[in-house]
DRENVEX-344923 format. One record per residue (C-alpha): y, x, z. Coordinates in steps of 0.05 Angstrom, whole numbers, padded with zeros to 5 digits, always signed. Each point is the difference from the previous one (the first is absolute). Example, Ala and Ser with C-alpha at 12.3 -4.5 7.8 and 13.67 -1.06 7.14 Angstrom:
2
-00090+00246+00156/+00069+00027-00013/
***
This chain:
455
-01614-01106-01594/+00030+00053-00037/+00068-00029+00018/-00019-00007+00071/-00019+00069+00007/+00064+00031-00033/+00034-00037+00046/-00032+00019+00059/+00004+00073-00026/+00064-00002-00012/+00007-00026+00077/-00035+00049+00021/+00042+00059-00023/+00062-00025+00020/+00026+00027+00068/+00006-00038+00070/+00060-00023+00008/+00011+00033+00065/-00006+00064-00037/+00053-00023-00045/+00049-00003+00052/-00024+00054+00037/+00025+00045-00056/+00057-00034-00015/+00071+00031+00018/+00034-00023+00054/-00053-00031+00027/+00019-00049+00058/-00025+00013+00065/-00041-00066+00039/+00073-00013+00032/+00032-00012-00067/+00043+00077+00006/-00007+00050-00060/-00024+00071+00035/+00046+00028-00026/+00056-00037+00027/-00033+00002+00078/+00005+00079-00003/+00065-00007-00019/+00021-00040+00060/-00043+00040+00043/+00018+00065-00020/+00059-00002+00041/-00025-00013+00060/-00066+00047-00016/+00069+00052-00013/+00020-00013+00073/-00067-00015+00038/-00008+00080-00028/+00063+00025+00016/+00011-00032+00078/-00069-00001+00009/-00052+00049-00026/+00040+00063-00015/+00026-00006+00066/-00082-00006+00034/-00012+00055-00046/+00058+00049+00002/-00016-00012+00095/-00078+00016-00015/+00020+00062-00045/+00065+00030+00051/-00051-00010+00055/-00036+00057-00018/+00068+00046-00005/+00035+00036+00051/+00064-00010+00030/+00030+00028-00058/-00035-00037-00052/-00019+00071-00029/-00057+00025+00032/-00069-00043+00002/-00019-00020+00067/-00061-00031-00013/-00020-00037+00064/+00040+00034+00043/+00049-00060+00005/-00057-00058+00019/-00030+00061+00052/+00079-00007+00025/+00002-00073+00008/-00059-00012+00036/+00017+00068+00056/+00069-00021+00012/+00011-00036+00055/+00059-00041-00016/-00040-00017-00065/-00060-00015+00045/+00045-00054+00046/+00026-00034-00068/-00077+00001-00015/-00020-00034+00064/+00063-00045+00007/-00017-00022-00085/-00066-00031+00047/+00026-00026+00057/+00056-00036-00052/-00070-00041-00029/+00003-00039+00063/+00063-00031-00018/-00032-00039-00065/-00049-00033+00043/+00048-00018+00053/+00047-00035-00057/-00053-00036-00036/-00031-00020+00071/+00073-00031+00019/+00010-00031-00063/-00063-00031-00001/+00017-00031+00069/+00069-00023-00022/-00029-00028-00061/-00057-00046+00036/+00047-00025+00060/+00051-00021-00047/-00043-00029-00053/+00000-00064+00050/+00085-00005+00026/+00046-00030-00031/+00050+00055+00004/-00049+00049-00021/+00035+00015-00072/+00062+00013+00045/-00037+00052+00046/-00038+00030-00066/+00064+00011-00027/+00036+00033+00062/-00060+00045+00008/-00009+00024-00082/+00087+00015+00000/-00010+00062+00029/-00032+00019-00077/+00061-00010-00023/+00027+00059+00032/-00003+00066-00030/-00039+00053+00042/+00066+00035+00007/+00040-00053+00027/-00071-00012+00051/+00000+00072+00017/+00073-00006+00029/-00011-00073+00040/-00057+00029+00031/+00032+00069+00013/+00052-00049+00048/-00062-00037+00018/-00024+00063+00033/+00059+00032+00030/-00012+00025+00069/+00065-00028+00031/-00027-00067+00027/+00083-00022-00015/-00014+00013-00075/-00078-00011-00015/-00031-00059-00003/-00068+00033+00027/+00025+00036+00052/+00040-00066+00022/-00052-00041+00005/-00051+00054+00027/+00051+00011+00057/+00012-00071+00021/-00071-00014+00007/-00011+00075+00048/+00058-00027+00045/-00028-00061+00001/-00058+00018+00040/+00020+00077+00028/+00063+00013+00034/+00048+00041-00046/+00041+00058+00040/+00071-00034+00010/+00051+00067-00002/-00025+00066-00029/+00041+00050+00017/+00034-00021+00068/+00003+00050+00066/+00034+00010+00041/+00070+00048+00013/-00002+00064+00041/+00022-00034+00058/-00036-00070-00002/-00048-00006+00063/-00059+00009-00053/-00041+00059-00031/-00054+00009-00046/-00068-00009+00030/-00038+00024-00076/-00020-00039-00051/+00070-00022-00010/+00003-00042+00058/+00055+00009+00055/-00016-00008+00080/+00054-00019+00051/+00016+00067+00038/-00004-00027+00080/-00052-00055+00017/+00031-00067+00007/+00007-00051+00056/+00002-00071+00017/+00069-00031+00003/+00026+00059-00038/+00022-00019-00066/-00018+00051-00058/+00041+00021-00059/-00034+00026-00069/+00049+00011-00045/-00024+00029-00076/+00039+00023-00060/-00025+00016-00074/-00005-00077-00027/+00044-00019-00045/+00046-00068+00020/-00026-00031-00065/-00075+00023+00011/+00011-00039+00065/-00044-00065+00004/+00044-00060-00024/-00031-00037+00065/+00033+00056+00036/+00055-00020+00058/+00053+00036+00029/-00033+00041+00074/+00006-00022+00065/+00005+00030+00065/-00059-00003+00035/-00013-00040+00060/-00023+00020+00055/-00071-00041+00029/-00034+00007+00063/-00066+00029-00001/+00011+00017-00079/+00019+00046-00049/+00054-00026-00041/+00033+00047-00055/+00034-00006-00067/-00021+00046-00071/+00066-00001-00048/+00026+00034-00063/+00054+00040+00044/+00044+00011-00065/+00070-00044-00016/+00016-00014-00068/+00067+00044-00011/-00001+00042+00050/+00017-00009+00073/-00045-00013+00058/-00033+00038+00052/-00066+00032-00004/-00050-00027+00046/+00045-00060+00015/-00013-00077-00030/+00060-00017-00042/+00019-00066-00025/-00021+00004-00076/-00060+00039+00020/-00070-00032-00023/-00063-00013+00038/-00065+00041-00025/-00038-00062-00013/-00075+00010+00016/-00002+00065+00015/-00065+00015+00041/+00011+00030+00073/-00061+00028+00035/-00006+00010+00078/-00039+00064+00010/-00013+00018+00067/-00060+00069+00012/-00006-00006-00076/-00021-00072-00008/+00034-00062-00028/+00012-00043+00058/+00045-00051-00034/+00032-00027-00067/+00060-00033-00025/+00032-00019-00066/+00082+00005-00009/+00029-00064-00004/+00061-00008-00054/+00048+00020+00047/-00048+00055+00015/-00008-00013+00071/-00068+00001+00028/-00040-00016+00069/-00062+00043+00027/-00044-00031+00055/+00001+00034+00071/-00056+00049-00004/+00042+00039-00055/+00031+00025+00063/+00001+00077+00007/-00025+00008-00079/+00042+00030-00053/+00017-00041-00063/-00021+00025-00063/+00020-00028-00072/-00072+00016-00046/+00008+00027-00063/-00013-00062-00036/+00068-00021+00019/+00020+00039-00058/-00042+00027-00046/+00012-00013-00068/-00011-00072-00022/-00056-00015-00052/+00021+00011-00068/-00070-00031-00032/-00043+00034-00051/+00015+00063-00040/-00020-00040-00065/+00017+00054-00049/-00027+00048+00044/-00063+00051-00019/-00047-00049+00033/+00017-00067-00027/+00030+00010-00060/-00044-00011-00046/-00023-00069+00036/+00065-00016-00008/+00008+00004-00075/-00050-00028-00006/+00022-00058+00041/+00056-00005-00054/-00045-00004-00061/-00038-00050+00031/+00069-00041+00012/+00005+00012-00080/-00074-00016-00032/-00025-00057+00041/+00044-00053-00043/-00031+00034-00064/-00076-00013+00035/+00017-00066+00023/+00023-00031-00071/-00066+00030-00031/-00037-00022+00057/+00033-00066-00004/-00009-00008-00070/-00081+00017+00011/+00003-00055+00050/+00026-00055-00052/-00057+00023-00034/-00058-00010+00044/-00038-00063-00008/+00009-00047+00055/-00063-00031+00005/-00032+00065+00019/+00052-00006+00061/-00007-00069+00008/-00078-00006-00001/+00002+00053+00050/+00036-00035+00050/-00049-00062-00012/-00053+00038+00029/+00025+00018+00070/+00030+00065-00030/+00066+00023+00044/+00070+00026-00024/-00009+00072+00014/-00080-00009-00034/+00037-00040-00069/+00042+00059-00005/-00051+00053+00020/-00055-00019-00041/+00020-00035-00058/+00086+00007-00011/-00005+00082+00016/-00059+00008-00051/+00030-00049-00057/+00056+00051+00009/-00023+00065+00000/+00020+00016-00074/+00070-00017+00020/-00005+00038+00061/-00032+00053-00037/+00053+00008-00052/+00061-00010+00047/-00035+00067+00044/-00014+00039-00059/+00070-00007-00026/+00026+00013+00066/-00043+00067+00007/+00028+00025-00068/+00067-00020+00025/+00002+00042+00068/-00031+00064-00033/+00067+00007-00029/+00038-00030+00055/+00061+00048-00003/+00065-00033+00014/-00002-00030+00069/-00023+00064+00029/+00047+00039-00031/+00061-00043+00025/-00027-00030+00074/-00035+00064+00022/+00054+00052+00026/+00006+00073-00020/-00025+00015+00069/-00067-00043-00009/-00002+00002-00079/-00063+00045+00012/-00039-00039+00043/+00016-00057-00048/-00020+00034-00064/-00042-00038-00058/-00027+00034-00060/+00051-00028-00040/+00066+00033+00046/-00036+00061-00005/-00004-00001-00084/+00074-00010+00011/+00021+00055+00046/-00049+00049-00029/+00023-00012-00073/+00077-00004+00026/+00008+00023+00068/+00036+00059+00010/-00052+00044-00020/-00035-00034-00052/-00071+00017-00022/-00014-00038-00063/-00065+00023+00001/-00021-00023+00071/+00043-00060-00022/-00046-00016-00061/-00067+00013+00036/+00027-00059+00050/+00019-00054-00055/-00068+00016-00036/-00032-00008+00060/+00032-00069+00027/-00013-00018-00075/-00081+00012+00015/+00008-00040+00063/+00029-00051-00038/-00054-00005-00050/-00056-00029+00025/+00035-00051+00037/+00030-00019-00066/-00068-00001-00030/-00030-00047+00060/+00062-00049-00016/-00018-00003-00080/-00068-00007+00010/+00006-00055+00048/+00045-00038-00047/-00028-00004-00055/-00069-00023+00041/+00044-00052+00018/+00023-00004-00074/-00073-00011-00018/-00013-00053+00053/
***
């Protein structure tokens, strides 16, 4: 008993061996690292995380409450700036309407990624779509600055745009043509140009034009023709009365002079149009009988300028159209996430679904979309954080002229920090404050994955 007791005693007294560890040097942590070693591998970073990181947060938060200077305290007066300002108030609203874009992206790449979960050359497609990410915004900025170019012979927009307009409206065929001094037209306002004496059947009529340039000339365009005479018509030719090198006579057909291909000749007779006719190649043309007595008039449609499309980097569009561009960019990033989400997603959800008289458009609206929303979740959030700072494409597509209109929180920190005359101050209050904009979208993103963590 006695021996017993000692024992347990002596049990007793001696201490846990957890404790033992727990004081012993060195100590391992549950990964199998020494402590000691761990800070010394994360020191460095801790070194840089301080120096790229917080100083810089701090040192903005601190110089946003200094003057211009940096010598005199401002207090507020730089946040009361940013938010009176009006070019700080359009890079305010613009920051907003730029949140649209994330939702467009991850709405197109979820699209992409459920067609071509189901084609065989859907990899192919995935992977045409997600190289534009491989493209640096820079290099983006300048293809879509081309993109955009308001000469239909240079932009891709513009050419495109304009073929569909003339497609289904009638584009004006020479801007700039009239007639000389002593051609037998006038002006009759609005740029149009009126035959001086009323015309006659069986008396051929002459409208000769200059101002077109031979190679602006329609390519279907054939050398004039006298006109004909017809009885109980008006017959008449419309030319370019200019001959390449010189030479000719004015108001007088010459051999290597072209035909004013469908130029549009109205018969107006007590201020009405009576009649119409279209040039042929060879310019002639042929008015029916009761154009008798009227005078002809050429409308000013004849030659307006043609349609040049859309001012795309103009005030009103621009910023749709940068955004168009980052769209172009981010849709293969949503797509692969939302792809990879998809190869998650239990099949017999989908399958089960369709078993019970469930549609396409109902699978995906009711059960795919839902299984999703995490992914669809993340890829938005990410996105939102993304176009807060969006600074690159605007500054290169946007043009000095429209660079205002265009303005983003982020262009702004730039050009008030290093502009020509750069406020620090006001420069500081704008990256604190796109840093508290940031925030709580970063904070929705963390707390939602690590739900998902604890799922």
């Amino acid at each position: 008993m006695t021996s017993d007791a000692a024992a347990g005693g002596a049990l007793n007294q001696a201490p846990p061996a957890g404790n033992s560890r727990k004081n012993a040097p060195g100590r391992k942590s549950v990964t199998g690292t020494r402590r000691t070693l761990a800070i010394g591998f994360l020191l460095p970073a801790l070194v840089l995380l301080g120096a790229l990181v917080v100083y810089p947060i701090g040192y903005s938060v601190y110089r946003s409450f200094f003057d211009k200077s940096g010598n005199g305290f401002a207090g507020f007066d730089n946040y009361t700036s940013v938010f009176t300002d009006d070019t700080i108030q359009t890079a305010v609203i613009n920051n907003g309407i730029w949140l649209i874009a994330p939702v467009v992206a991850t709405g197109v790449g979820l699209i992409f990624a459920v067609l071509t979960e189901r084609i065989r050359w859907g990899t192919a497609f995935k992977l045409v779509v997600f190289m534009p990410m491989a493209i640096s915004m820079l290099a983006s900025g300048i293809i879509f600055r081309l993109v955009y170019d308001q000469d239909p012979h240079r932009g891709v927009a513009n050419a495109v745009w304009v073929s569909v307009h003339d497609t289904f409206a009638e584009s004006a065929g020479y801007p700039g043509a009239h007639p000389l001094p002593v051609a037998p037209l006038k002006a009759a306002g609005g740029g149009s140009f009126i035959t001086r004496q009323p015309v006659s059947a069986g008396t051929p009529v002459q409208l000769p034009l200059v101002g077109v340039l031979p190679t602006k000339m329609p390519t279907s365009a054939k050398p004039a023709h006298e006109p004909k005479a017809a009885d109980g018509k008006i017959t008449g030719t419309a030319w370019l009365d200019f001959t390449k090198g010189g030479g000719g006579k004015p108001n007088a057909i010459d051999p290597t002079e072209l035909g004013l291909k469908g130029l549009k000749i109205e018969a107006v007779k007590d201020g009405k149009v009576v009649a119409t006719a279209k040039a042929a190649a060879d310019g002639t043309f042929t008015l029916p009988a009761k154009a008798a007595g009227a005078q002809l008039r050429l409308p000013g449609s004849n030659f307006h300028e043609p349609y040049n499309g859309v001012d795309w980097l103009g005030p009103k569009v621009v910023t749709p159209a940068i955004m168009g561009s980052y769209i172009w960019m981010w849709t293969g990033f949503a797509m692969v996430l939302i792809a990879a989400g998809l190869a998650g997603i239990p099949r017999e959800l989908q399958e089960q679904a369709r078993v019970d008289g469930a549609n396409e458009w109902q699978v995906f609206r009711r059960i795919t979309v839902p299984l999703l929303s995490p992914v669809l979740g993340v890829v938005t959030i990410t996105l939102m954080i993304n176009v807060l700072k969006v600074f690159d494409l605007i500054f290169i597509i946007a043009p000095g002229s429209s660079q205002d209109d265009a303005n983003v929180l982020a262009l702004q920190l730039y050009r008030s920090s290093f502009g020509t005359d750069a406020d620090l101050g006001i420069g500081s209050a704008i990256a604190v404050i796109l840093l508290l904009l940031v925030i709580p979208i970063m904070v929705v993103n963390i707390r939602r994955m690590r739900k998902e963590a604890r799922r």
